[in-house]
C-alpha positions as CSV (number, residue, x, y, z in Angstrom):
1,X,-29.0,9.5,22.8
2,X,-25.3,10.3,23.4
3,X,-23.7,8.0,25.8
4,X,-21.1,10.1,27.1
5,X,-20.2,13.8,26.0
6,X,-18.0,15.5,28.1
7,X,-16.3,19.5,28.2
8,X,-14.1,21.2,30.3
9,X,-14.4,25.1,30.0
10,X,-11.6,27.0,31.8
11,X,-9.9,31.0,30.8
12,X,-6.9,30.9,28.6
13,X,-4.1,30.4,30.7
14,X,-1.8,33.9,30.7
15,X,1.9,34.0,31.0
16,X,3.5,33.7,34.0
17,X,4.9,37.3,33.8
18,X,1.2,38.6,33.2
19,X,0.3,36.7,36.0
20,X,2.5,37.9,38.4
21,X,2.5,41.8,37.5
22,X,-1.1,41.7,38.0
23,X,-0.5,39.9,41.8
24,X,1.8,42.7,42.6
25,X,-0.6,45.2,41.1
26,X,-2.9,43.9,43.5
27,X,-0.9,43.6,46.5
28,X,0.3,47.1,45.9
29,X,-3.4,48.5,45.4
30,X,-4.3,46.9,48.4
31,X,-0.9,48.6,50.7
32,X,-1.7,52.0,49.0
33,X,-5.5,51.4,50.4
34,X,-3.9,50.6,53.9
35,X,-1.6,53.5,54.0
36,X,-4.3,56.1,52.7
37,X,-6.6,54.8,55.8
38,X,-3.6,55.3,58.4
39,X,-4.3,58.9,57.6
40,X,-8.2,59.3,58.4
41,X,-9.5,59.3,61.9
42,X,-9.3,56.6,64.3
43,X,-13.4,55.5,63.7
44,X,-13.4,56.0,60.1
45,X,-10.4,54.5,59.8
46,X,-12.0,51.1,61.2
47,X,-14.8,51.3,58.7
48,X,-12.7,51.4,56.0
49,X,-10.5,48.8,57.1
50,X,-13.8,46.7,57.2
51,X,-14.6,48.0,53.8
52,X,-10.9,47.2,52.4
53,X,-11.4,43.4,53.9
54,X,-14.7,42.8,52.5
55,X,-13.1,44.4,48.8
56,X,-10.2,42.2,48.6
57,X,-12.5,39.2,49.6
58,X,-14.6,39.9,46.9
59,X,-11.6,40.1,44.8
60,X,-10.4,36.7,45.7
61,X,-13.8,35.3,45.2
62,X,-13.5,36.0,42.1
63,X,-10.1,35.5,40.8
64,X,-10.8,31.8,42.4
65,X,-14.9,31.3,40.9
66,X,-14.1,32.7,37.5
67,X,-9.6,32.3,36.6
68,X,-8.8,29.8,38.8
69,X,-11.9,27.0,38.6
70,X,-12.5,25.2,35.7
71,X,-16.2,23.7,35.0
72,X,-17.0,20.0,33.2
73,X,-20.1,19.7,32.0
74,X,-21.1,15.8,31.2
75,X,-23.7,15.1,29.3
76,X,-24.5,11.2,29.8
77,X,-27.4,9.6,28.5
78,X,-30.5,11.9,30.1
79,X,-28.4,13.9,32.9
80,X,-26.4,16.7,32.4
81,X,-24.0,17.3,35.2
82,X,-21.6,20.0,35.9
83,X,-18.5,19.8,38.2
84,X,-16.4,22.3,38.9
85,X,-12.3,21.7,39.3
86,X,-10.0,23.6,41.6
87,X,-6.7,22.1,41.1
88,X,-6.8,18.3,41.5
89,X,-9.9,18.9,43.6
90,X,-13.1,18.3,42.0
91,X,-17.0,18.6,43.0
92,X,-20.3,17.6,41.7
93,X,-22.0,21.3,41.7
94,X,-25.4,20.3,39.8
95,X,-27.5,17.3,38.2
96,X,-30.0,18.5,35.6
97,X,-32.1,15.8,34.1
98,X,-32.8,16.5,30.7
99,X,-36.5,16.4,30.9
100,X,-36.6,19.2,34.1
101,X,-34.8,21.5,30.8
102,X,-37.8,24.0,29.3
103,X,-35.4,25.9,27.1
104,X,-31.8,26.5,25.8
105,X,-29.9,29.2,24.1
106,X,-27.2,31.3,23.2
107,X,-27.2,34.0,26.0
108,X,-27.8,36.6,23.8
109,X,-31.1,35.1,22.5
110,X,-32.2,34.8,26.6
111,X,-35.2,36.9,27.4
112,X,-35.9,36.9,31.1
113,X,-39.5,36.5,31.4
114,X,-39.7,35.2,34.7
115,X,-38.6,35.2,38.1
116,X,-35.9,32.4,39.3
117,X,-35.2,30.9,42.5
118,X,-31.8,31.3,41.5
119,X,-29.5,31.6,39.0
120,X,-26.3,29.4,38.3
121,X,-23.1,31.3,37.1
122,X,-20.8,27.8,36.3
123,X,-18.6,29.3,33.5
124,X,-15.3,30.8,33.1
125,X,-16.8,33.7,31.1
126,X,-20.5,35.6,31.1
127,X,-20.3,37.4,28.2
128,X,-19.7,35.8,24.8
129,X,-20.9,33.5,21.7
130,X,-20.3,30.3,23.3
131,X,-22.1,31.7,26.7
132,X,-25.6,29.9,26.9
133,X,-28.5,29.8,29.3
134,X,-30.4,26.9,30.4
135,X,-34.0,27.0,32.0
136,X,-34.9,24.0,34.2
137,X,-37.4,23.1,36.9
138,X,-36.6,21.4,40.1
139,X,-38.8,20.5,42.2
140,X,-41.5,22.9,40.4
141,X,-39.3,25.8,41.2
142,X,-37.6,27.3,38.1
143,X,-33.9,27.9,37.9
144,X,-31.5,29.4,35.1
145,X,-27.9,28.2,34.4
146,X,-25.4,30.0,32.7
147,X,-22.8,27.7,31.3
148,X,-20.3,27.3,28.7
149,X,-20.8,24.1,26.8
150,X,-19.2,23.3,23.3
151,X,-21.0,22.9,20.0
152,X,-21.6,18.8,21.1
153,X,-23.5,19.1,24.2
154,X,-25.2,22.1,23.0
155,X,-26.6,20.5,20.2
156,X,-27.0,16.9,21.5
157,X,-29.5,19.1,24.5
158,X,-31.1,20.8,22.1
159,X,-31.7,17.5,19.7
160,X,-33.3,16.3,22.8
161,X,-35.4,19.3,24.0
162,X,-37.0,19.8,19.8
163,X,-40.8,19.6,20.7
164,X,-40.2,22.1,23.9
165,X,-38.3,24.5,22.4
């Protein structure tokens, strides 16, 4: 058993210039939005000013969840936990026991058979090679995690899993 594996995933880090064209791009989107409901009538106008809120929350939500937050994943002994990191700020999202795991894999290899209580999104990307999905079972509900671990963890869980897999 490993002692202690750990792995941070987090986005490539852009230059600042990127960075800050696509905040203007944004901010500018969002004043051309404001302007263009200045000129419909007085009630719609208010539902789309609700509609324009709820956008650019959903925006922010995820510019923060998925470019801004980085995710650890620590694989120690027969836990795997995963905390995700918002500037110095860091918080223990889940605790997986390694023998609540029925199954891991690449993502592309997952073949939703079942229905979960929930899914977990904690990684930077969705899409991708070194995107994989783990099915566990807490509390004899079943749950699915999408997570980015390197070629260690990934391997060291799957050592572990052998006869369930």
């Amino acid at each position: 058993m490993a002692a202690l594996i750990r792995h941070t995933a987090c986005e490539p880090q852009k230059p600042l210039w990127q960075t800050l064209l696509s905040i203007v791009g944004i901010v500018l989107g969002i004043n051309f939005l404001v302007q263009m409901i200045h000129l419909l009538p007085a009630k719609l106008a208010a539902l789309a000013s609700i509609a324009v809120l709820l956008f650019s929350a959903r925006v922010c939500s995820y510019l923060i969840n998925r470019k801004l937050a980085k995710y650890s994943y620590l694989l120690i002994d027969n836990q795997l936990i995963i905390q995700k990191q918002l500037g110095k700020r860091e918080n223990a999202i889940l605790d997986i026991k390694i023998s609540d795991i029925q199954w891991i894999g690449p993502l592309r290899e997952f073949k939703k058979e079942k229905k979960y209580k929930k899914t977990y999104y904690l990684a930077c990307r969705t899409r991708g090679d070194k995107v994989y999905v783990c099915e566990f079972t807490k509390n004899y509900k079943s749950y699915a995690l999408i997570f980015q671990p390197n070629e260690a963890i990934a391997k060291e869980l799957k050592g572990q899993l052998g006869n369930k897999q």
